[in-house]
N, C-alpha and C positions, 0 to 999 in steps of 0.2 A: 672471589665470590663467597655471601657467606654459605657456608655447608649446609643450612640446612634448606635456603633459596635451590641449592641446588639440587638435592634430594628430590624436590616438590617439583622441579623443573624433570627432572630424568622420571620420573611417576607421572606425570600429567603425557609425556611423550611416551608412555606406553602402554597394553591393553588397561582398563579397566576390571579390578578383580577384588575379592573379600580381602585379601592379604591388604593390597595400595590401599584400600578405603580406609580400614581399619589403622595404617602406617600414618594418610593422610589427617585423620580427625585427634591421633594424637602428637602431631607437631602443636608448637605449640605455636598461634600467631601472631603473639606477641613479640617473639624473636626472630622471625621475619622483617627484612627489609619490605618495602612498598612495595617495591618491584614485586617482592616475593608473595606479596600479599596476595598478587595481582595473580599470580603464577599457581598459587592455592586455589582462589575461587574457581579460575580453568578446569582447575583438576577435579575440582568438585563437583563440577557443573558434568565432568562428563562421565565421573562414576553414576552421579544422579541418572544421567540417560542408562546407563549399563541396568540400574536400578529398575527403570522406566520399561526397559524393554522386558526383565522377568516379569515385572507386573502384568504387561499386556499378554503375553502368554499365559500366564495363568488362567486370568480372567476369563479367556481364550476358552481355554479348557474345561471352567466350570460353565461356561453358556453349553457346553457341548456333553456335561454329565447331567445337566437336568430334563429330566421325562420333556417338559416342552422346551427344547432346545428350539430355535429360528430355525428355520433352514435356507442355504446360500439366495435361493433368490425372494427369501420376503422382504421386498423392499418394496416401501406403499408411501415413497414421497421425500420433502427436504424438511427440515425443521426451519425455523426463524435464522438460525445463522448459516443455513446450508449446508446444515450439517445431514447426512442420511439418516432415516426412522428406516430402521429394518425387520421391526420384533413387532408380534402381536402383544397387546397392552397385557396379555393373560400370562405371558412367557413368565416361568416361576425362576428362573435364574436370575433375572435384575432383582427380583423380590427378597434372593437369598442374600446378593450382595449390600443391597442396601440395607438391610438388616446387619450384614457381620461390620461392615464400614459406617454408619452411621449415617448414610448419605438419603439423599432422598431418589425413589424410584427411576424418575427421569434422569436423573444424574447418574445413577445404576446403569441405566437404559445406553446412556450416551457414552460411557466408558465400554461396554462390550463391542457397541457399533463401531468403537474405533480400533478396538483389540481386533476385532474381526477381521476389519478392512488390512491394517497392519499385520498380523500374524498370517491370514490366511490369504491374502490378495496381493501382498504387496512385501515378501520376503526381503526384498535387498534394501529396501526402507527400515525394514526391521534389523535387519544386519548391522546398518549402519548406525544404528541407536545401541544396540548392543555395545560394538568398537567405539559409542563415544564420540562419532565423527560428527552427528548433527543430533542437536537438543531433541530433548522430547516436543517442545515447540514447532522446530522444524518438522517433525517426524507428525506428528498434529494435524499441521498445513497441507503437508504432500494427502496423508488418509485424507481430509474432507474433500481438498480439491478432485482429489480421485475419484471421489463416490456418484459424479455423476456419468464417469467411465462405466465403472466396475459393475452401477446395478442398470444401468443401460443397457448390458450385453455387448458393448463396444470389445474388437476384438487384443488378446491379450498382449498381442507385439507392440498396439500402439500405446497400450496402457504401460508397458514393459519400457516403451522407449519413451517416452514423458517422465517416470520416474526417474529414468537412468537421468535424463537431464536436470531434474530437478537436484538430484544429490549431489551432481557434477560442480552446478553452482553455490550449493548452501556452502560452500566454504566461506563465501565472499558474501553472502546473502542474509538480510531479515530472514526470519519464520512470513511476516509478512510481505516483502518480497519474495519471497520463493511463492505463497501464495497467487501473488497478481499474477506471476509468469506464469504459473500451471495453470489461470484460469483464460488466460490467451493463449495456449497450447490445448485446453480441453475445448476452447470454444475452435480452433482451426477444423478439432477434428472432428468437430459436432458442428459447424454451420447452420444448417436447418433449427435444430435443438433449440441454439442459443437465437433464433429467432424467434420462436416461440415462447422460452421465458420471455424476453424482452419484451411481445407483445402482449403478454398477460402482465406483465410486472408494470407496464407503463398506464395501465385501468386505476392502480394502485396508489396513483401518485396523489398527495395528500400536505396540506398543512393542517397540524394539531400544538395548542396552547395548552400547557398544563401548571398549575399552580406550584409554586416551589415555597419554601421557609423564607421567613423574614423581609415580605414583601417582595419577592421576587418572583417571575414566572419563565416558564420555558416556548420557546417557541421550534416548532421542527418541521424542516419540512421534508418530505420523497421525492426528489425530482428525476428528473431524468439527469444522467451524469452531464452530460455537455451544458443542459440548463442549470447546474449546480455548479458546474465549473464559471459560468457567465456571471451567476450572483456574486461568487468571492472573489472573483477578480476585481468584478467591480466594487466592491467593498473594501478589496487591499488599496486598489487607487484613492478610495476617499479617504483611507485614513493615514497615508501615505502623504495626501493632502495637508493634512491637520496634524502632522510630525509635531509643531509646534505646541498643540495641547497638551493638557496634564493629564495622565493614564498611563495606562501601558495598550502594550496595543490590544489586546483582547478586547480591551475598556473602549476602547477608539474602536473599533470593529464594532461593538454593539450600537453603542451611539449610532454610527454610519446605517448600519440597521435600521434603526426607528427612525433615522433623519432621511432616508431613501422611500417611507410611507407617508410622513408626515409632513414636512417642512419644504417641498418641493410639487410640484406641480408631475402627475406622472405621464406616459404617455405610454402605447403601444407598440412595441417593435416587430416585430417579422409574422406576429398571428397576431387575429382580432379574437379579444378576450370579451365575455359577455359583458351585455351593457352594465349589470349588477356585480360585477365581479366585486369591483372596490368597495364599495359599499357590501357585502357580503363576507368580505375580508374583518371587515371592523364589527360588522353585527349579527355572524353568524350563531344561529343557537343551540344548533348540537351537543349537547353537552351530556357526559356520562362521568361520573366523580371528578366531576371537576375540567375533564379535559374538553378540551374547543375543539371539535371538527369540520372543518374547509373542504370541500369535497373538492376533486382531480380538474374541476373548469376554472374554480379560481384558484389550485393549486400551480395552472400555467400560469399566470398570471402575476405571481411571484417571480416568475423569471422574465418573465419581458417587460412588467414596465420598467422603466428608465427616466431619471430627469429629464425634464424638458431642453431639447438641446439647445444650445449656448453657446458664444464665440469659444469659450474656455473646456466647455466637452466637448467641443468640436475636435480642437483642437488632440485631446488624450485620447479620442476614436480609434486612433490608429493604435493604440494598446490595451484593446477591450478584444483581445482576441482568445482563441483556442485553437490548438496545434491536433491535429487527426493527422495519423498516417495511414495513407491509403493504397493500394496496389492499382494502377492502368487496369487492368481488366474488370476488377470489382467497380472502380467509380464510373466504367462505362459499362456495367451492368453485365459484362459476358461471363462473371463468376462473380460468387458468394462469399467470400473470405470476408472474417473477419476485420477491421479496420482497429487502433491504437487510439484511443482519447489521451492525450499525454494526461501524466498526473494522475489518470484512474486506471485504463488498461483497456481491454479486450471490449469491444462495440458491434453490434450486427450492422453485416453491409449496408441494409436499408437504411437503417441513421444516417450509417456514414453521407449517403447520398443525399439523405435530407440536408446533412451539414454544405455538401458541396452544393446543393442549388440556393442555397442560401445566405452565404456567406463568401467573402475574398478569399482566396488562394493567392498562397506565395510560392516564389521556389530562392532556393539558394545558389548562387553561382561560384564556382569553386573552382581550384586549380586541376584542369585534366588529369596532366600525372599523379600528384599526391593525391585529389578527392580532397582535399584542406581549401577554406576558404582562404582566399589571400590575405597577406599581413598588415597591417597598420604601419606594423612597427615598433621606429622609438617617435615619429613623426607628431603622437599626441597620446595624450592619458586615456584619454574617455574615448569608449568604442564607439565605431560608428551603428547606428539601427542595424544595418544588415548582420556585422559581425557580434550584436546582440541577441537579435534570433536566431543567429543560427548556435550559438552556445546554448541557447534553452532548449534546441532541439536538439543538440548533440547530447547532450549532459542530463534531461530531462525530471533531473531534482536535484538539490543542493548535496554537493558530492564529498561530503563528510560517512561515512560506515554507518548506513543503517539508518540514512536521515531519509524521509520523504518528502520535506518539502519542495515544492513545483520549483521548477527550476524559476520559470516566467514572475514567482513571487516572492525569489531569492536577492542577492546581490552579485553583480560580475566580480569577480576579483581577481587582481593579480596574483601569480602567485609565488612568482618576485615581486616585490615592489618596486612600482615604477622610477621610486625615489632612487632604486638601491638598482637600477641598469635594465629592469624588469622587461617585458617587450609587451606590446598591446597586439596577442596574436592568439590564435587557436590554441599554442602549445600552454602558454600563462596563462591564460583567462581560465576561469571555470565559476560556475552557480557556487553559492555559499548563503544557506540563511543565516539570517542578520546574527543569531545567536552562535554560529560553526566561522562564520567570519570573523568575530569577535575573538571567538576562541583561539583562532590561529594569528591575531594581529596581537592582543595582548595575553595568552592564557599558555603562550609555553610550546603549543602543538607548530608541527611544521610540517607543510605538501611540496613535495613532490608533482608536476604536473606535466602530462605528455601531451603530443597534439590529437590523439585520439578521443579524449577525456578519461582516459581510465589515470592512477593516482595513488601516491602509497604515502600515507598519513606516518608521521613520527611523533608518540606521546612526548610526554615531559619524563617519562620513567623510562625514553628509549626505548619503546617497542614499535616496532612497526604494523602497520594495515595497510592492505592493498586495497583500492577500489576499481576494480576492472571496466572498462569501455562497455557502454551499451549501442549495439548494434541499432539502426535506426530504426528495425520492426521488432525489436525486442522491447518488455513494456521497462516501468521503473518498479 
């Protein structure tokens, strides 16, 4: 190995400290191998967090030497990213920061709130940024999603034991996967809570047009997650459709877009939208520098209409779905728990049961002793329906480190190939989006795949990634 790959390698596997930083920035990276290259940024990444964590200390401490310091419980709400507002707009400590950094108030504002939360609420978060073990990102994630523990008054075992778990995973975990999972762990232990955002938040829902450069405009909508999941599904099927056009698929996505208003006849599915919606859609006036406002009755109304059906969407019906995991006693109303929207996460009971009078229910049928659905085989290539779904709900996004695409809008893949003895079973199959399939068919990478779904990825430079199994009530 060369010497100095290896240097960088024995430094990155140990504390974070001024002496390694300063060792590390003068190797030179030039005379690194790839690998080694690869082995530097690691290390670099987690003096930065060591970096990250005196920072939040400090900061810590200067909210706490100016005359209007906050005090632990001024907390008066969320910001737009949910993030906690804890400080009176008067507090002169964001005033001084932003001043000595160059930043702007609110930016001042939103670094102390998370010093706070981190330094003084959430110690072994802090620890672990310190040792390097999880990014400042990670460390990020766990504070916001905390914050509506922490100024709730929720008590501090549970808050103790939601973080222990979150750090438990960030080994194997996004910043924002570590997020979803704490926000279906904050919503278990907040039920009521998370019913109450949800029914304010759903007043909220909204489509808005705003004008972009060069003849181009934006369109966005707020829906509710399940009616947001129902738009792009149906949108990956059309332009799944039209694989044979020229674009990529973004381009074939938009198009799908305007040809689902336009070019088709609509119709209503499961609510009746106002008689004016449609037309209200196209000539609404609202307008404030430029942006269009659609107000929440024809902003439903974006998720249910649908082409008019046809021998040939009749046909694709049966893959216009959405996957909720739900608990027996919640769908029959004798508890409140939370329910799982695959692909987004944590949902109030209520929904969920909106979802179940609503919509088909499926179950999976599996082998008693293993819990595995039965095998195919070598008997044929192409999986059957059942042992497709149930791979989108084992796996519940394309299982490459750190991907979130939905599993349902991935591709099955073997992970032998079939060509090469491969088996059409639980343990080889697994989601792969189309660009993580590529990768591992022509780009070098190689998996690993168990009948669990969990999976340990091999670069082209040799190194490995594990991607652990996701438990069926655990989000993605």
């Amino acid at each position: 190995m060369n010497p100095l790959d290896q240097r960088v390698s024995e430094i990155k596997c140990g504390k974070p400290n001024a002496h390694a930083l300063v060792e590390l920035i003068s190797i030179s990276r030039y005379e690194l191998t790839p690998d080694g290259r690869v082995e530097l940024l690691a290390a670099l990444e987690k003096h930065l967090s060591w970096l990250q964590s005196h920072i939040h200390e400090v900061t810590y401490l200067i909210s706490l030497d100016q005359p209007g310091a906050q005090s632990e419980g001024a907390f008066s709400g969320y910001g737009a990213d949910g993030g906690a507002i804890t400080s009176d707009l008067n507090d002169q400590e964001r005033e001084e920061i932003a001043a000595a950094l160059r930043i702007s108030p609110n930016t001042a504002q939103h670094r102390i709130d998370t010093a706070t939360l981190l330094v003084h609420h959430l110690p072994e978060t802090t620890r672990a940024l310190a040792d390097g073990s999880i990014s400042t990102a990670h460390a990020n994630a766990i504070a916001r999603e905390s914050a509506p523990l922490i100024y709730g008054g929720a008590d501090k075992t549970i808050i103790a034991k939601i973080e222990a778990k979150a750090l438990a995973s960030a080994e194997f975990s996004t910043p924002n996967q570590i997020a979803v999972a704490m926000r279906k762990a904050v919503a278990q232990a907040t039920p009521q809570e998370l019913e109450e955002r949800f029914a304010s938040a759903r007043e909220e829902r909204k489509v808005i047009s705003y004008p972009e450069r060069d003849g181009m405009a934006t369109i966005s909508a707020l829906l509710t997650a399940p009616d947001a999941r129902l738009v792009m599904r149906s949108l990956e099927l059309k332009i799944r459709e039209s694989q044979e056009r020229a674009g990529s698929a973004d381009q074939r996505r938009a198009d799908a877009f305007v040809q689902f208003f336009t070019e088709e006849p609509l119709q209503n599915t499961t609510r009746v939208a106002p008689p004016s919606a449609a037309q209200s859609f196209q000539s609404a006036t609202a307008r404030t520098s430029g942006v269009e406002n659609v107000s929440s009755s024809e902003a439903d109304s974006i998720a249910l209409v649908r082409p008019q059906a046809s021998e040939k969407s009749a046909r694709k019906n049966s893959a216009m779905t959405i996957n909720v995991i739900v608990d027996l006693p919640t769908l029959l109303g004798l508890a409140e728990n939370p329910a799982e929207l695959s692909g987004y996460g944590p949902i109030p009971a209520t929904l969920a049961r909106e979802l179940a009078a609503s919509h088909q229910w499926r179950r999976f049928i599996s082998d008693p002793i293993t819990g595995e659905l039965l095998e195919v085989g070598r008997e044929k290539y192409q999986p059957p329906a059942a042992l497709i779904e149930f791979i989108n709900a084992r796996d519940k996004t394309c299982r490459f480190p750190g991907c979130r695409r939905a599993a349902e809008l991935s591709d099955i893949d073997h992970a032998i190939p079939w060509d090469e003895g491969g088996q059409t079973s639980p343990a080889n199959l697994g989601a792969l989006c189309r660009r993580h399939h590529r990768l591992k068919t022509h780009g070098g990478w190689k998996i690993s795949s168990n009948a669990d779904g969990s999976c340990t990825w091999t670069s082209p430079y040799g190194k490995s990634y594990f991607v652990p199994a996701r438990p069926i009530n655990e989000v993605a």
